[in-house]
C-alpha positions in Angstrom: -124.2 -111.6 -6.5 -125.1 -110.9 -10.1 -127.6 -113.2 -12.3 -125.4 -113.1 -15.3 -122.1 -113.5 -16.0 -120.2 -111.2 -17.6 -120.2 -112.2 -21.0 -123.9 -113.2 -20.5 -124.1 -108.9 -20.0 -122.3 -108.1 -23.0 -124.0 -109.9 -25.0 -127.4 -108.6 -24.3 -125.4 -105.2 -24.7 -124.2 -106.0 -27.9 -127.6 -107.3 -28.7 -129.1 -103.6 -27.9 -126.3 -101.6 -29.9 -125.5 -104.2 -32.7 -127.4 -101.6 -35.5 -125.5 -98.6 -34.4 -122.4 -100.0 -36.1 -119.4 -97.9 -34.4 -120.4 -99.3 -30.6 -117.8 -101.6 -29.5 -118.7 -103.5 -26.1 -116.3 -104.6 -23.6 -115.9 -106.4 -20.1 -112.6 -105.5 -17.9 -111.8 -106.6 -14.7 -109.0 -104.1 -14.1 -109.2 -100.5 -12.8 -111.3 -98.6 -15.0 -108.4 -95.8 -16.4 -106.0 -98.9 -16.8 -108.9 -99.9 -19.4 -109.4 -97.0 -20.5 -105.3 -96.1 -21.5 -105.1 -100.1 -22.9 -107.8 -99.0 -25.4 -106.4 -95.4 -26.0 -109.7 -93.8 -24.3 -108.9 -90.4 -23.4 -111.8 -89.8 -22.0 -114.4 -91.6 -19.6 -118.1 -91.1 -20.0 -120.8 -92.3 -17.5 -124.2 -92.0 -16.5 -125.7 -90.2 -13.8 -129.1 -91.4 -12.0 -129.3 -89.7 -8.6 -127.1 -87.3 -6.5 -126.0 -90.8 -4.8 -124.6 -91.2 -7.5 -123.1 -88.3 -8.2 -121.6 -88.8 -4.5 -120.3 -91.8 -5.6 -118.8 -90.5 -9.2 -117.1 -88.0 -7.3 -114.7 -89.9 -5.1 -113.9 -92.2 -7.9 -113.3 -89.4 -10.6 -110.7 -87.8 -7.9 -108.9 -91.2 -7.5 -109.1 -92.0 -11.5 -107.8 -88.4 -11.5 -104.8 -89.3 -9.2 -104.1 -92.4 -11.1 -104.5 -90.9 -14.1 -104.1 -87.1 -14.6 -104.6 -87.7 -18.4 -107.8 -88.9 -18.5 -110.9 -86.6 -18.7 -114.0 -87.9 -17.1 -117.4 -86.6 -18.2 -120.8 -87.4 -17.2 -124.3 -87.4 -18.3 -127.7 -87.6 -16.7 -130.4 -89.8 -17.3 -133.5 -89.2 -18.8 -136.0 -88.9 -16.1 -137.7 -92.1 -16.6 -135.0 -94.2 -16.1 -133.8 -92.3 -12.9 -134.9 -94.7 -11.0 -133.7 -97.7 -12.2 -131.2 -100.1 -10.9 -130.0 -104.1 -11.2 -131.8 -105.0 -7.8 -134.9 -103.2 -8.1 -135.4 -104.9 -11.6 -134.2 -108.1 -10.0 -137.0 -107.4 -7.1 -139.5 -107.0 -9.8 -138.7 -110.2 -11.7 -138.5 -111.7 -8.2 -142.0 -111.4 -7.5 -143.1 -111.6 -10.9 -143.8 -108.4 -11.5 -143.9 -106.3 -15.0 -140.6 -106.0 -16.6 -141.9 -103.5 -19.6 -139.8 -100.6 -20.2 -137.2 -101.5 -17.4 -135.1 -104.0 -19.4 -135.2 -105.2 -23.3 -137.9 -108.4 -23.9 -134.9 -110.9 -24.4 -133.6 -109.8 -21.1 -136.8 -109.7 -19.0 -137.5 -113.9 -20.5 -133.9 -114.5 -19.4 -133.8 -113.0 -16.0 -137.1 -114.9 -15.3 -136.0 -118.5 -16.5 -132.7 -117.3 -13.9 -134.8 -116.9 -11.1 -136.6 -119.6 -11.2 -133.9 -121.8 -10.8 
């Protein structure tokens, strides 16, 4: 179960990229290529943490692949200090009310705290 909703997410996204000017943030709740050819994306970049998730990227990228032959998929690695970071180990540190510097922006870490508490 997630904190936020997802416009609550894109908000704090568009929050983070809002002086960068040519970043456009959207949610979908359809299969990612079908987003990506109703936007005219041609190609699909994502992040890389771990080789789980490379694991993980790989069976999807062979069934966006079969879906859609058009679509390129590229990824990127992480820089190493935020290899280790996912949504439940930030949500287990806010749990226990632990630190939240460096692992999500200030407005973030007050909101997912006032969330928790409820």
């Amino acid at each position: 179960k997630t904190v936020f909703t997802a416009e609550e997410r894109t908000a704090f996204i568009e929050a983070e990229v809002a002086e960068l000017g040519n970043v456009q943030v959207k949610a979908f709740d359809t299969l990612l290529v079908d987003f990506a050819r109703e936007n005219g994306a041609r190609t699909i970049v994502k992040g890389l943490r771990a080789i789980s998730d490379f694991e993980y990227e790989f069976e999807m990228n062979q069934l966006n692949r079969k879906m859609a032959p058009d679509i390129e998929s590229m990824y990127l690695m992480s820089a190493p200090e935020f290899s280790f970071l996912s949504s439940s180990g930030v949500k287990e540190v806010a749990t226990f009310g632990g630190d939240l510097t460096g692992l999500v922006p200030p407005h973030v870490a007050e909101r997912l705290k006032e969330a928790l508490r409820r």
